[in-house]
N, C-alpha and C positions, 0 to 999 in steps of 0.2 A: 823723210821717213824716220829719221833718227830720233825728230823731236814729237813722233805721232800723228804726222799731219798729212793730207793726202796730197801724194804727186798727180797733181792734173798735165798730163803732157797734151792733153787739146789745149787745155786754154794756156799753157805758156808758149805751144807752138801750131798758131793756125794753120789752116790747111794749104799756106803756101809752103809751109816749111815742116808738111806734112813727114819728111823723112826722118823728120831730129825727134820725130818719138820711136825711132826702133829701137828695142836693146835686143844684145844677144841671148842666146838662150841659156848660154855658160853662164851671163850675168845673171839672170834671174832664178836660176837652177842653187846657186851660190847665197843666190839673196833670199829664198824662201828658204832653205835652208839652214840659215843662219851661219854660213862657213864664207860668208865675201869679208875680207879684211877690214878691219878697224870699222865694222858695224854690226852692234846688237840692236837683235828685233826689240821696237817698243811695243809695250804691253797693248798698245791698239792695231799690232800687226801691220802688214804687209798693205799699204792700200794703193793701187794704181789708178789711173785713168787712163786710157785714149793711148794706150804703146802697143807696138806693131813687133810681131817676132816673127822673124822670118827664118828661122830656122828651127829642126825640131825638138821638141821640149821633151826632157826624159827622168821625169822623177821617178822612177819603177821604185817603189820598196822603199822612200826617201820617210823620213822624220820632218813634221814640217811642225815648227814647236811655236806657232804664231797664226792667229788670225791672218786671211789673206782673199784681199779682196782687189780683183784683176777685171775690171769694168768697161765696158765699152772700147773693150781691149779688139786686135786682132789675129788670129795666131793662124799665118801661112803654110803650117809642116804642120807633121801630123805630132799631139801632143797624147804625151804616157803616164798619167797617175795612176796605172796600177798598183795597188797594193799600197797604196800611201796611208801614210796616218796624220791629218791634221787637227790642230790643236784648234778645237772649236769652228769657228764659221770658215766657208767659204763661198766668196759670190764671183758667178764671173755673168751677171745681171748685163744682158745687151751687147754682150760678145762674141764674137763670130770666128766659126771655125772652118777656115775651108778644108783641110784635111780630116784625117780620120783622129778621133778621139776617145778614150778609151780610161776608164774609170772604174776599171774590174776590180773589185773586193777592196776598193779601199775603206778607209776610217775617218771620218767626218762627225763633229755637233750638227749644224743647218749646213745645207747646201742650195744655193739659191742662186737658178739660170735662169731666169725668168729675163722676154723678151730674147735670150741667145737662139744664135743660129747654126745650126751645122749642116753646113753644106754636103759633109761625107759622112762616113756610119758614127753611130756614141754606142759607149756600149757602158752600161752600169751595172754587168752581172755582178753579183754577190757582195753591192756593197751595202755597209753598214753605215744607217745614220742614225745619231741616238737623238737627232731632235726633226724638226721637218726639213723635208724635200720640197721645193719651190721651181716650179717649171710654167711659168702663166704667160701667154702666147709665144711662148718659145716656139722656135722653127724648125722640125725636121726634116730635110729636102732630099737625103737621099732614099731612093725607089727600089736598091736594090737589096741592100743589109740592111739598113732602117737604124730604129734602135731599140737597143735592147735592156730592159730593166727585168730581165728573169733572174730571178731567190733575194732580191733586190730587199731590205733590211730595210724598213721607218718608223722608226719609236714614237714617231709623233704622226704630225698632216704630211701626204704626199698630193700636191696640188697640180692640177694639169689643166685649168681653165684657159680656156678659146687656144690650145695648145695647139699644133696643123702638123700632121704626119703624113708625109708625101709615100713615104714607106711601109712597109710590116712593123706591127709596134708590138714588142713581146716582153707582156708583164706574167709570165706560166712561174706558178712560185710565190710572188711577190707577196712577204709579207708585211703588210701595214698595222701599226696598232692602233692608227685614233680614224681620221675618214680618210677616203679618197675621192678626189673632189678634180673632175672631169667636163664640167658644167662647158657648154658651147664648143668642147674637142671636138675637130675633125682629122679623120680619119681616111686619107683618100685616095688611101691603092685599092682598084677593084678587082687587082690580083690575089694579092695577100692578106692574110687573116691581120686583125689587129688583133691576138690572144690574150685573153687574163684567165686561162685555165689555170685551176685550181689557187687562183690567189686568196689573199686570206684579209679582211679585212675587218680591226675590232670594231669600227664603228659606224657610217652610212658610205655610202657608195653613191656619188651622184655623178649621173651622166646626162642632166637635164640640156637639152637643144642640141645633143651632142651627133654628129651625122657621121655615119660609117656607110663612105660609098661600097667598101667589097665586105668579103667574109671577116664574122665576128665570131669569136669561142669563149663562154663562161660555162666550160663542164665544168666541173667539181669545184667551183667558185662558192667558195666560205663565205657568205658578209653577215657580220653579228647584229647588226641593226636593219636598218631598210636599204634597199635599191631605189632608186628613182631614177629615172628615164623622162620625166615629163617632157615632154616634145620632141624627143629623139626622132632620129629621119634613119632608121634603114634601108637603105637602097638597092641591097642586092637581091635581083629578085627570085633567084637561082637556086641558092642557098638560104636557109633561113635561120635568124642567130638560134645558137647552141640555150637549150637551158640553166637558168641557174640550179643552185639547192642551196 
């Protein structure tokens, strides 16, 4: 890392010797940070692969002055970027969270989960990203809290393609400036609403193949260009989706 270069702990350590990719969470906490001893972040950031933390991670309100990209990572405890501010990208692209994860109002350039799993709730209320959001087949699996991207900030694309929400998915707020691109999302509590009351969207809105087994809500839903739905599957037959405007 100090010469720029990415630490793959799969491929230095296979999966017999699956344990020798844990670090602690102090270590990592220290190291995105830039306060772990005799190491300054190189100007290509923070890049991991394939490490396991099994304790909980707690950047609340942390300064994070480096790119940081944590990949095919796994993180055991429940992890805290509230209120962070990172210095340009972060991916944690194919990573899986079994606890609860939480990314309220932080400060982000790209943020890009794409292929991630969260086994327990995410929550992205009121953060701010001044470039795009990236979520394409990422996994949401809990049923109960779901997740949440309400007043949620995107100065650019928010992508959510072949995206699977086991849970309530609440974008109420959500504003986008360029599209929001939902193409083949499923949607598949047929308890809970997936909401995008009154989100605001500068430029198209697609939800083409997208299937929403239970209740769906676009009241007061802003999109400054087109909607498109082409081959959408609503399922509930109970309830019938909310109109746009």
């Amino acid at each position: 890392m100090r010469a720029g270069e990415i630490a793959d702990l799969s491929k230095q350590f296979p999966d017999k010797e699956k344990d020798k990719r844990k670090l602690s969470a102090h270590f990592l906490e220290a190291l995105l940070t830039g306060t772990l001893p005799d190491v300054k972040p190189h100007r290509h950031g923070v890049r991991i692969i394939g490490a396991i933390i099994d304790e909980p991670v707690d950047l609340e309100n942390a300064q994070i002055p480096c790119e940081v990209w944590l990949e095919h990572c796994q993180f055991n405890a429940s992890t805290n970027f509230n209120g962070g501010s990172f210095a340009g990208t972060i991916s944690f692209e194919n990573s899986a969270f079994k606890e609860d994860a939480s990314f309220n109002s932080m400060k982000v350039g790209r943020a890009a989960f794409s292929h991630a799993v969260f086994e327990r709730s995410v929550d992205f209320t009121s953060a701010d990203i001044t470039s795009s959001f990236e979520a394409q087949w990422a996994k949401f699996q809990n049923k109960e809290k779901g997740a949440s991207f309400n007043s949620m900030k995107v100065r650019g694309y928010a992508v959510f393609n072949d995206a699977v929400f086991e849970g309530p998915a609440d974008f109420t707020l959500a504003d986008i400036t360029r599209n929001f691109e939902a193409n083949g999302a499923k949607f598949q509590n047929k308890q809970k609403d997936a909401s995008f009351s009154a989100i605001k969207v500068g430029g198209y809105a697609f939800f083409n193949d997208a299937v929403f087994e239970g209740p769906m809500d676009f009241i007061k839903a802003d999109i400054a260009s087109n909607f498109e739905a082409n081959g959408a599957k609503f399922q509930n037959m109970e309830r019938k989706p909310a109109s746009t405007t």
